[in-house]
C-alpha positions in Angstrom: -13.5 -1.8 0.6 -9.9 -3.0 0.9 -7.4 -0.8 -1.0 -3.7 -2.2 -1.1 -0.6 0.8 -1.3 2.9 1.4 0.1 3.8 2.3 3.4 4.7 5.8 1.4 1.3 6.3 0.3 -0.9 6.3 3.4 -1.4 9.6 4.7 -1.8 10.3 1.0 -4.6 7.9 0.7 -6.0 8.5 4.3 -6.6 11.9 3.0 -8.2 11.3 0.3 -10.6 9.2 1.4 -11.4 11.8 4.3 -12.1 14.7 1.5 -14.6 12.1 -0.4 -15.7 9.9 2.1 -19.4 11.1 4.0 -19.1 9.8 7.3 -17.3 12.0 9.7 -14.7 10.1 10.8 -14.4 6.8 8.0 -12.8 3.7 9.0 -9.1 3.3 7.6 -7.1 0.6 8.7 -3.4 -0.2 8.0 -1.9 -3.5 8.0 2.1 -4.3 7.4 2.8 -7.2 4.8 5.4 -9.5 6.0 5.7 -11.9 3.3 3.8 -12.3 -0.3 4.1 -13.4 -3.4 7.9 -11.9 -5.1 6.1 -11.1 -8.3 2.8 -10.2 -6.6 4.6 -7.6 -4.4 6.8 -6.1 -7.7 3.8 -5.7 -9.7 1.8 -3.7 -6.4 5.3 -1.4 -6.2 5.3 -1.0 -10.0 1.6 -0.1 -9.9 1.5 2.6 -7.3 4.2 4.5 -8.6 7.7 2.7 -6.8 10.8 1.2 -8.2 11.3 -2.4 -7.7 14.6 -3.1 -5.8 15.9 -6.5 -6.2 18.1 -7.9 -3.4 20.0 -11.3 -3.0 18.7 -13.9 -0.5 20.7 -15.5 1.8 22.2 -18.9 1.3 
């Protein structure tokens, strides 16, 4: 299963997972997203509870 969240909202998750998960010790992973999709990475912010923050890019 992959399950995509903020930075913000792993230990959250990790514990969750451990309270419903039956093995012992489950595999959770954590990977850091450089780069993505702008709209992609709004709507994932939007959906698991964080405000969107719009910044200039550099010219």
């Amino acid at each position: 299963m992959i399950i995509k969240t903020r930075a913000a909202l792993l230990n959250r998750l990790e514990r969750r997972i451990g309270e419903l998960h039956p093995y012992e010790v489950p595999e959770v992973l954590a990977f850091q997203v450089e780069s993505g999709a702008r709209g992609y990475l709004d709507w994932l912010t939007q959906a698991t509870g964080g405000r969107v923050v719009r910044t200039r890019r550099k010219r």
